[in-house]
DOBA-137867 format. One record per residue (C-alpha): residue number from 1; x negated, y, z negated; residue in one letter. Coordinates in Angstrom, 1 decimal, decimal comma, always signed. Example, Ala and Ser with C-alpha at 12.3 -4.5 7.8 and 13.67 -1.06 7.14 Angstrom:
2
i:east:north:up:aa
1:-12,3:-4,5:-7,8:a
2:-13,7:-1,1:-7,1:s
//
This chain:
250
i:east:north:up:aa
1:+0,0:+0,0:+0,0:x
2:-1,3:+3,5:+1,2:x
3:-0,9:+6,5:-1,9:x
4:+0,7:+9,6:+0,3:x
5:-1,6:+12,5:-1,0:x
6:+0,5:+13,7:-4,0:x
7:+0,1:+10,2:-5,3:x
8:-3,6:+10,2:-4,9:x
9:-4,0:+13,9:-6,3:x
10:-2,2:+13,2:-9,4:x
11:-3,9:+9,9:-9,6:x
12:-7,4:+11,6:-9,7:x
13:-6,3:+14,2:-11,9:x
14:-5,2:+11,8:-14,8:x
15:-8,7:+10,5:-14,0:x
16:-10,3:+13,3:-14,9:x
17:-8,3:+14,5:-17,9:x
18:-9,3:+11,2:-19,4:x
19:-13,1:+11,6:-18,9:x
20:-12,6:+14,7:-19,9:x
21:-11,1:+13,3:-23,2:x
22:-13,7:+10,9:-23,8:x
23:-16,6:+13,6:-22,8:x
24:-15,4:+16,0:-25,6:x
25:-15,1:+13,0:-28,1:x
26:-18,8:+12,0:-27,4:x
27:-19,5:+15,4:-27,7:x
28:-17,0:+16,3:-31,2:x
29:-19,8:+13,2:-32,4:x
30:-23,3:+13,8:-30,9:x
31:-22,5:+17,7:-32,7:x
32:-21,8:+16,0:-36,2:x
33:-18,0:+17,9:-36,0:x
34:-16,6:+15,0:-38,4:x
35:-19,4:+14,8:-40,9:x
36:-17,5:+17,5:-42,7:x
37:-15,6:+14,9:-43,8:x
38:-18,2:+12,0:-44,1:x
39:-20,7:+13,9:-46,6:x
40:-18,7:+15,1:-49,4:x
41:-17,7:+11,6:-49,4:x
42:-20,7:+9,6:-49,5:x
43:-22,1:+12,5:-51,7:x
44:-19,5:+11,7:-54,2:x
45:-21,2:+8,2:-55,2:x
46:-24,7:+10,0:-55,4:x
47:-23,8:+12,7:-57,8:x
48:-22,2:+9,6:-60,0:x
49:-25,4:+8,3:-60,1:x
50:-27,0:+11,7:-60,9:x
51:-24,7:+11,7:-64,2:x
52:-25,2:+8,0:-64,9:x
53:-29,2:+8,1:-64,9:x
54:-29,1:+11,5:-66,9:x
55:-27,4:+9,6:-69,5:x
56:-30,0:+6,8:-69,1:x
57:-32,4:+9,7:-69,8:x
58:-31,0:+11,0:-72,4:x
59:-30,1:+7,3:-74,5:x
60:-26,1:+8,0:-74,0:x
61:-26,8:+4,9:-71,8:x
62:-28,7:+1,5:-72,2:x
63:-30,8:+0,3:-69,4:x
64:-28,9:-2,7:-68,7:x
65:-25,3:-1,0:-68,9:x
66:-26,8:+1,6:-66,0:x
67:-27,9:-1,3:-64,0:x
68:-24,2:-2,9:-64,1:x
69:-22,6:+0,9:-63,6:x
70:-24,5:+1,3:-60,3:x
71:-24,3:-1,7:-59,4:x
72:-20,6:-1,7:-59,3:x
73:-21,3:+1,9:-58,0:x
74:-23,4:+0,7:-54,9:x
75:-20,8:-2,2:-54,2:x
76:-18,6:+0,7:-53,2:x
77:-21,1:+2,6:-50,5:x
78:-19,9:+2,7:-47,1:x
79:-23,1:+2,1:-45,3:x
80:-21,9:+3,6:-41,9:x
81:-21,4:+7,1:-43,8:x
82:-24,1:+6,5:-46,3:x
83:-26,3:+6,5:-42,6:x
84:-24,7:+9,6:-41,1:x
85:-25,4:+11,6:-44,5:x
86:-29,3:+10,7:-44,1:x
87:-29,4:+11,5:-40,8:x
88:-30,7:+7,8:-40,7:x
89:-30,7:+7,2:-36,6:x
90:-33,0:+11,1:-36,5:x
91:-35,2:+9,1:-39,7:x
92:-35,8:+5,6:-38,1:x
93:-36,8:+7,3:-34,9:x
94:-39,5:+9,0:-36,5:x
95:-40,4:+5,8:-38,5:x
96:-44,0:+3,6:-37,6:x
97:-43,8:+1,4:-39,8:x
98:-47,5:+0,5:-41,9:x
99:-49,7:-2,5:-40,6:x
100:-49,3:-4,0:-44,1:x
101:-46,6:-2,9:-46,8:x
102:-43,7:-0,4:-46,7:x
103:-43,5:+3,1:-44,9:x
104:-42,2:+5,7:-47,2:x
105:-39,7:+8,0:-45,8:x
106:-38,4:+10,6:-47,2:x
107:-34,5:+11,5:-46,6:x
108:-33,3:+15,2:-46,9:x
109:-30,3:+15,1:-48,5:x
110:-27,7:+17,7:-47,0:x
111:-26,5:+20,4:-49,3:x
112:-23,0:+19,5:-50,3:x
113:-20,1:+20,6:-52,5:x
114:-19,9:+17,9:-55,3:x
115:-23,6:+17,1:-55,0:x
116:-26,0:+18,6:-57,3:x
117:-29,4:+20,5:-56,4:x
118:-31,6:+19,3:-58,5:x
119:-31,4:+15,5:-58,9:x
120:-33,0:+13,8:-61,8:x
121:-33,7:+10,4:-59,4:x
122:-36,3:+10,7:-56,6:x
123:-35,2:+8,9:-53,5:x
124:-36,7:+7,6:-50,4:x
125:-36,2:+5,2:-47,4:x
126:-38,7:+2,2:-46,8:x
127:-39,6:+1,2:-43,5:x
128:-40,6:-2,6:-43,1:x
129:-41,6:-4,5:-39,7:x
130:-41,3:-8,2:-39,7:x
131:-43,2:-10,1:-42,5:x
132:-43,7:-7,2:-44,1:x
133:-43,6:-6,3:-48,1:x
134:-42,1:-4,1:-50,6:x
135:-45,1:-6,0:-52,6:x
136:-44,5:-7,7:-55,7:x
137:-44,5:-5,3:-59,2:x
138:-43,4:-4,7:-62,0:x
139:-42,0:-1,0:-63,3:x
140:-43,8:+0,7:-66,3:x
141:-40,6:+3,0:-67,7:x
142:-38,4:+3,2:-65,1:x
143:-35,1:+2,1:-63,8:x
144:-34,4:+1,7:-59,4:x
145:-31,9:+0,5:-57,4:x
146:-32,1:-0,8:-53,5:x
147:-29,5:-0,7:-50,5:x
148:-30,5:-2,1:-47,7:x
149:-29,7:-0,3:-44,8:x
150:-30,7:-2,0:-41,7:x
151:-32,4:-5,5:-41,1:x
152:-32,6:-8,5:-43,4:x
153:-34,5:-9,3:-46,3:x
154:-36,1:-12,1:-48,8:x
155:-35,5:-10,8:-51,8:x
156:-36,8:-12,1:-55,2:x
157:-36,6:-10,7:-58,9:x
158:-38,0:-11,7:-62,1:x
159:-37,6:-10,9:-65,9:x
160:-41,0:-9,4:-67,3:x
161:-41,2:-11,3:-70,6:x
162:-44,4:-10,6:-71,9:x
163:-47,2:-8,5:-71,3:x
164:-51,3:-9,8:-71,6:x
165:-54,6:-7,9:-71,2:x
166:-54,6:-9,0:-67,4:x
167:-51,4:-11,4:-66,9:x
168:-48,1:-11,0:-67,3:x
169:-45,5:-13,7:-68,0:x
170:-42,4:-14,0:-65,6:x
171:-39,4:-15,7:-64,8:x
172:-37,4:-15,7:-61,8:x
173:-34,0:-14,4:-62,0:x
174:-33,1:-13,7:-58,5:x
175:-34,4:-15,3:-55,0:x
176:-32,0:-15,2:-51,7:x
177:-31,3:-13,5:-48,9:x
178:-30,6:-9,4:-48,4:x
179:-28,8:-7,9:-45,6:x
180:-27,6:-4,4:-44,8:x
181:-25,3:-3,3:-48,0:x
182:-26,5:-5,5:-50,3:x
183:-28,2:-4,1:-53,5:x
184:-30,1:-4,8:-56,5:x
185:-30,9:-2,5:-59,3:x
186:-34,6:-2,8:-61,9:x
187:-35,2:-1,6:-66,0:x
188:-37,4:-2,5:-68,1:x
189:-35,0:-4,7:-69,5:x
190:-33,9:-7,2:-66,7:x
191:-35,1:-7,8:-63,5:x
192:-38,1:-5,8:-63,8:x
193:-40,3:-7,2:-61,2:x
194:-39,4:-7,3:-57,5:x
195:-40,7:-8,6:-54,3:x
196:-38,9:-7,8:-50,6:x
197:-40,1:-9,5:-47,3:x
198:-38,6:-8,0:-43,9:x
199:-37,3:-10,5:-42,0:x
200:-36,6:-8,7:-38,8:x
201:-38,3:-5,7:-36,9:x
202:-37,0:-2,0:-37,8:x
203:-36,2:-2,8:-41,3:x
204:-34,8:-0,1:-43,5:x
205:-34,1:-0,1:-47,8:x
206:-33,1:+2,9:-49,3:x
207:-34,4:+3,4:-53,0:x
208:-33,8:+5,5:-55,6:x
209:-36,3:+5,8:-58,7:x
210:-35,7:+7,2:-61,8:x
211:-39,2:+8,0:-64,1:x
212:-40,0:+8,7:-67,2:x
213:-37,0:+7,0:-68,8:x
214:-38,2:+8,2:-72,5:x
215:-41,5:+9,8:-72,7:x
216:-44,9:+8,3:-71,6:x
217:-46,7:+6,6:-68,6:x
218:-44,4:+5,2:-66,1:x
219:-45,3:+3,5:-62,8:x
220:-45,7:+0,1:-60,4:x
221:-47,4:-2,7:-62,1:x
222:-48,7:-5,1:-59,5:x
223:-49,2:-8,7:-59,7:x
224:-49,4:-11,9:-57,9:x
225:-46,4:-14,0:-58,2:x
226:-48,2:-17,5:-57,2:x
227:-49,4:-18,1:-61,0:x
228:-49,8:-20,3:-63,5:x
229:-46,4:-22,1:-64,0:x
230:-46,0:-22,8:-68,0:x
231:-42,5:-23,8:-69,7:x
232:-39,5:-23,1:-69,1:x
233:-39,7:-21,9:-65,5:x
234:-42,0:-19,1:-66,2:x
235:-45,1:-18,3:-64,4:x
236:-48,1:-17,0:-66,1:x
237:-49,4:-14,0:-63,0:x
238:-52,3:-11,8:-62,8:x
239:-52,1:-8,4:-62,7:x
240:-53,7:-7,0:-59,6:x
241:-54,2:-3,5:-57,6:x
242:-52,1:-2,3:-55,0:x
243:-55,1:-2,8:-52,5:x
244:-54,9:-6,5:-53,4:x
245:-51,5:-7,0:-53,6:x
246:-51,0:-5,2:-49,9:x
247:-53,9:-7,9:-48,8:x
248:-52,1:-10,8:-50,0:x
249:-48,4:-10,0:-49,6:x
250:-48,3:-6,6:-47,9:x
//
């Protein structure tokens, strides 16, 4: 069947108004026009945290109570905005991931209602390649929580029981697999030493690190994790430098 010319006119116009449509949707996006109504959402969870590890601080808060309170807190992120609000897609192009061990990115966080300026966590995004680590270690006064954004992950925890000259004794609490949105949270309480191998290329945790829980030193204490096992589970680990611990695990 042959279109007489009317046909075919109004034909190519409907054609047009819908790649018009579509043209202005892609651009409404690639211009950020809806993350007016993304970021005060996803900022919503991170000034939560804000108030939940200033009462960690200041002892209106035990360490393991804060680690169930963001975890339940983190188990309601919406990864998809959480992404937008870091500008992740501008942050992972930038991103060449390290030879051995984890990049260290650091996300500017855009300045929104409900959010506060001056946040008493520091925060940053790891980049990983494939058989890469977030090297095992423990946390000297500190509390952190990971979401992982992109890629998947080995992830393994252990309780920190006791503390020697030049070992420390460990027992694993956590060992399985970590994909984008799932979380895990460290005090000096429970779970205090970690250990996160990349499983795939372009591999992305975000992390958030509160220091100086009550006064004095804080920091990573390195080890390695293939120690001495001893009773009940527990594995009796030297304590090693970063520079050794990138060598053998990075």
């Amino acid at each position: 069947m042959i279109m007489n010319p009317i046909s075919r006119r109004a034909f190519h116009q409907k054609s047009i108004a819908s790649l018009l449509t579509w043209s202005l949707l892609d651009t409404l996006f690639s211009r950020d026009a809806f993350a007016k109504e993304i970021k005060p959402i996803a900022a919503q969870w991170l000034a939560k945290l804000n108030a939940m590890s200033l009462d960690l601080k200041g002892k209106k808060l035990d360490p393991v109570e804060w680690q169930k309170q963001v975890e339940q807190l983190l188990s309601t992120v919406d990864l998809p905005e959480m992404l937008q609000f870091i500008d992740f897609e501008k942050l992972s192009q930038q991103a060449k991931p390290k030879e051995r061990g984890e990049l260290s990115l650091q996300a500017k966080l855009p300045q929104v209602e409900g959010l506060p300026t001056e946040l008493v966590f520091g925060h940053q995004v790891f980049a990983l390649n494939k058989d890469r680590s977030v090297v095992p270690h423990g946390h000297d006064n500190m509390a952190t929580a990971f979401l992982i954004l992109k890629g998947d992950f080995h992830g393994r925890h252990y309780d920190r029981l006791e503390d020697e000259k030049d070992f420390m004794i460990i027992k694993p609490t956590i060992d399985r697999e970590f994909s984008p949105g799932d979380y895990s949270t460290v005090t000096d309480i429970k779970d205090n030493v970690h250990w996160f191998k990349s499983k795939s290329d372009g591999a992305f945790i975000f992390n958030i690190h509160v220091l100086s829980v009550k006064p004095g030193r804080t920091g990573r204490v390195y080890i390695d994790p293939a120690g001495e096992k001893i009773s009940g589970d527990r594995l009796r680990c030297r304590k090693i430098n970063h520079t050794e611990a990138e060598t053998l695990y990075g």
